[in-house]
C-alpha positions as CSV (number, residue, x, y, z in Angstrom):
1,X,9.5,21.1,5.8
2,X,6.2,21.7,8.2
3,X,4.2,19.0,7.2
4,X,0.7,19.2,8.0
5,X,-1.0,15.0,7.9
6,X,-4.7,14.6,7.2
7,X,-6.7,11.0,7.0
8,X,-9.1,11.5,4.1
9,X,-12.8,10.3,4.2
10,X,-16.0,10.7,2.7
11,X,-17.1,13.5,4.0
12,X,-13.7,16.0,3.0
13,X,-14.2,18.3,0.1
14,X,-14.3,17.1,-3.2
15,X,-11.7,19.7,-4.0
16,X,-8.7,17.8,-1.4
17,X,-9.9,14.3,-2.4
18,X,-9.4,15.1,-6.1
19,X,-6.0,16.9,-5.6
20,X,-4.7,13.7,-4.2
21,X,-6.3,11.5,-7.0
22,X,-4.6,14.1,-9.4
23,X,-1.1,13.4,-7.6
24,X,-2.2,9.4,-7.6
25,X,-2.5,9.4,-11.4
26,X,0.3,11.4,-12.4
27,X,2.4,9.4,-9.9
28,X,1.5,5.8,-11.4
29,X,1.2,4.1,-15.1
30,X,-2.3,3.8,-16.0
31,X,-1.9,-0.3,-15.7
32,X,-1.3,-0.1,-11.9
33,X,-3.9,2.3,-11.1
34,X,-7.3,1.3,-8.9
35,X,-10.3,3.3,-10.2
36,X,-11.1,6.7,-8.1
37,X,-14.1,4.6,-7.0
38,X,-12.3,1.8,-5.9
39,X,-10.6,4.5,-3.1
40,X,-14.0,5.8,-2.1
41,X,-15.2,1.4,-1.9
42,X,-12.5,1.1,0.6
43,X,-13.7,3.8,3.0
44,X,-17.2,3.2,2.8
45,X,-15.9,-0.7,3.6
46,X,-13.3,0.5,6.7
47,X,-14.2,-1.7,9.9
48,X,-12.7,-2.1,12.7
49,X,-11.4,-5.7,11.3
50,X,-10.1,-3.5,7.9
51,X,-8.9,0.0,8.4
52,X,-8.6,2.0,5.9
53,X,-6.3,5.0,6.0
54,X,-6.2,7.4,2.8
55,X,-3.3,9.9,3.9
56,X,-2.2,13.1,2.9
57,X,0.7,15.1,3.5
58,X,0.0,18.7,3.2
59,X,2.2,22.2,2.9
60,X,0.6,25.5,3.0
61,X,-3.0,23.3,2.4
62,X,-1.7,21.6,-0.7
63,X,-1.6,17.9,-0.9
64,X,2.1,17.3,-1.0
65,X,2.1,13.4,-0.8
66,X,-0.2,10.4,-0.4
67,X,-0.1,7.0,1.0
68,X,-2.9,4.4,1.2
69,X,-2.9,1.4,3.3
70,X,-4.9,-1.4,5.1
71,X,-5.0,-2.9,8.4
72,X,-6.1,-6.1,9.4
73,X,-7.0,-6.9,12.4
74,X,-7.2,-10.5,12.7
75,X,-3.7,-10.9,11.1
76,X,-2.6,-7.7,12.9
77,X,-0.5,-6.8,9.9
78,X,-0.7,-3.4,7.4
79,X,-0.6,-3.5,4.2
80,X,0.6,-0.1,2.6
81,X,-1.2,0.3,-1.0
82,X,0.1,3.0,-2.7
83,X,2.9,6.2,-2.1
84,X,3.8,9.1,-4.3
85,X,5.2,12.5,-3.4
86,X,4.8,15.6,-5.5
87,X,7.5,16.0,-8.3
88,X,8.5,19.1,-6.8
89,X,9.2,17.2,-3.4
90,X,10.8,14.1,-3.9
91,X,14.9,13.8,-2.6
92,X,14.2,15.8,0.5
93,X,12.8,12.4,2.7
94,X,9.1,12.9,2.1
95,X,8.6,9.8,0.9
96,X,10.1,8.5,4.0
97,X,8.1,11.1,6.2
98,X,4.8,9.9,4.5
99,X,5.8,5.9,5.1
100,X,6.8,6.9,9.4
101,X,3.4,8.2,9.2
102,X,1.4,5.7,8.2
103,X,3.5,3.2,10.2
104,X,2.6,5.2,13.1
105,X,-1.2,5.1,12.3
106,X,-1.1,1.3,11.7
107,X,0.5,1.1,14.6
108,X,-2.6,2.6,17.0
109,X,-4.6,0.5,14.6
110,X,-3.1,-2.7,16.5
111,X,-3.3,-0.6,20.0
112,X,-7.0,0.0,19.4
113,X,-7.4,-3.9,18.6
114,X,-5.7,-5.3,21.9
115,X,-2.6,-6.1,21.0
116,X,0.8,-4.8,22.4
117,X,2.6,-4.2,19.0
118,X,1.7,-3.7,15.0
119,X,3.3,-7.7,13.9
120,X,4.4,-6.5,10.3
121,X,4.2,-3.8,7.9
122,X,4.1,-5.4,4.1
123,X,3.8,-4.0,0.6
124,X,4.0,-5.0,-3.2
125,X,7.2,-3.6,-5.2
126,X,8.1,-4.3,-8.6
127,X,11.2,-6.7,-9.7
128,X,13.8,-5.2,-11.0
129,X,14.4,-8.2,-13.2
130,X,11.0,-7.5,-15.3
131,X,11.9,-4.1,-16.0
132,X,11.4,-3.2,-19.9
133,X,14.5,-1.2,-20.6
134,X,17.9,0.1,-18.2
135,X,15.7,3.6,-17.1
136,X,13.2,1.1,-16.0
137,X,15.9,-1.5,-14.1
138,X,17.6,1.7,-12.7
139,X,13.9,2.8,-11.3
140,X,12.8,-0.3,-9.6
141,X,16.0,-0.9,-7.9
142,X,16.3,2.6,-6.4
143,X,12.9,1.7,-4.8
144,X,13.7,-1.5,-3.7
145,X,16.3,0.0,-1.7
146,X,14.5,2.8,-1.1
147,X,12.2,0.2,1.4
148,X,15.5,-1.2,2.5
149,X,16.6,1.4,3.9
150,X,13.3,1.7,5.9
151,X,13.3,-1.7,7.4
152,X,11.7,-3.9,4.4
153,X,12.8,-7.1,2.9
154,X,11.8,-9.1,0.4
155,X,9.7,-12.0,1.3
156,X,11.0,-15.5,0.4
157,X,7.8,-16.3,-1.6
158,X,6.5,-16.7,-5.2
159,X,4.3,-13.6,-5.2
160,X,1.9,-12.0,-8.0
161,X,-0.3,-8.8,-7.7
162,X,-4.2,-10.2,-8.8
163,X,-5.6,-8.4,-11.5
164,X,-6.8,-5.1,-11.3
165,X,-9.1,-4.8,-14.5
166,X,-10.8,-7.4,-16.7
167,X,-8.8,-9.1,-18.8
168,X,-5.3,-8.1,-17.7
169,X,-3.3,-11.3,-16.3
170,X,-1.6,-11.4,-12.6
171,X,1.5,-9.5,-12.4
172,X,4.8,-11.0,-10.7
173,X,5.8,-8.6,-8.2
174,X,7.5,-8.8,-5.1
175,X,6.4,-9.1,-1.1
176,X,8.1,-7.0,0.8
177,X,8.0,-7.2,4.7
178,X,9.2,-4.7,7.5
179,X,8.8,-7.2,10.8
180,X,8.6,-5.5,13.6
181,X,7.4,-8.0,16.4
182,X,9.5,-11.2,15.9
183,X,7.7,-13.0,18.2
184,X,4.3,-13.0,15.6
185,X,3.8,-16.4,14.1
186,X,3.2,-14.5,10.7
187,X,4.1,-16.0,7.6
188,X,5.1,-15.0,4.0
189,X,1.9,-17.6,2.9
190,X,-0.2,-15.8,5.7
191,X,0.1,-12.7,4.3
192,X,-0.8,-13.8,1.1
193,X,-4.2,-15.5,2.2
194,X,-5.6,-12.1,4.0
195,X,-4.6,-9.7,1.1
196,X,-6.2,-11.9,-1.4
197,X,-9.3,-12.6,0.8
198,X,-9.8,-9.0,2.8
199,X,-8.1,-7.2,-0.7
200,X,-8.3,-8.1,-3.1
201,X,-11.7,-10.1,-2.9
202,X,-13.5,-8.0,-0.7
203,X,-12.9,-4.8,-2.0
204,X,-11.1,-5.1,-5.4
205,X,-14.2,-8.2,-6.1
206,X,-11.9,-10.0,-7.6
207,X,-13.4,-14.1,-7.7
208,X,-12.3,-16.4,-5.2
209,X,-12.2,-18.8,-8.5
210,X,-9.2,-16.0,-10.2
211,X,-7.5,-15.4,-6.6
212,X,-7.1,-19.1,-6.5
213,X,-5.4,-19.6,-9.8
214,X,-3.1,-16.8,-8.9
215,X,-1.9,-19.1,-5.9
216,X,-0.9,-21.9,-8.8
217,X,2.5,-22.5,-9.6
């Protein structure tokens, strides 16, 4: 599989940009998804203290996969967003591929800021215990191990995902963590602090007042 990786931005055709969106909403439930315009907020916000990366994995010029992620500078973490590979493409290791990637980019990303190594890579997964039906259970735990197998654990934390839309209520979820400087000071409750504040406030807009109540027991 030649796999060809691009870094979207504002100024690539609005013909690529929506062929990933396309794969984004087929790839997730409608109650997960960020608004298209929520993607093109983040770029226009990307800073040297919050990169933004919008990656695509392309074959032949088709947008094969996708992979979104964050990183923080002060924090020197990254914070992957959201992955999906093409229906066609998954069980051949894309998904993998497309998470390497971006681990390598988030990795410059800490280079380009001064320090030696990237301290963590994190992202949000769902529990397998929440799960609606057996399909579902079956699902989430093939992607918990999924992340396993590529170096992430669950945090030891009490975790929920903000809201994404007015009116919907925070969803339990879990933190997971791939470490890969174990000399960083960096903490489960760390973590949590910068995605809410450089996240989910920032660029989601999502009130200090609501981030706060999602930190209550």
């Amino acid at each position: 599989m030649n796999i060809e990786w691009k870094e979207l931005d504002l100024h690539d055709s609005d013909s690529l940009l929506n062929e990933a969106l396309r794969l984004y909403d087929e790839s997730f439930p409608e109650e997960v998804r960020e608004s298209h315009d929520l993607f093109r907020r983040s770029l226009t916000l990307s800073s040297s203290e919050n990169v933004y990366h919008f990656l695509v994995g392309l074959e032949n010029g088709k947008v094969i996969s996708m992979a979104t992620a964050h990183y923080f500078a002060r924090a020197n973490f990254g914070y992957i967003v959201y992955l999906a590979a093409h229906p066609e493409k998954r069980g051949i290791g894309l998904g993998k591929k497309t998470i390497e990637e971006m681990r390598r980019r988030l990795q410059l990303d800490a280079k380009a800021s001064g320090y030696p190594f990237l301290s963590a890579v994190v992202l949000e997964t769902e529990k397998e215990t929440t799960a609606h039906d057996e399909e579902e259970y079956a699902i989430n735990l093939k992607r918990l191990k999924f992340f396993e197998s590529l170096g992430f654990q669950i945090a030891e934390v009490e975790y929920v995902q903000p809201p994404l839309f007015h009116g919907q209520i925070p969803v339990p979820l879990y933190l997971q963590m791939n470490i890969l400087d174990e000399t960083a000071s960096l903490t489960p409750e760390d973590i949590i602090e910068v995605l809410y504040k450089e996240k989910y406030n920032k660029v989601n807009q999502i009130s200090s007042k609501e981030l706060e109540l999602c930190l209550q027991p």
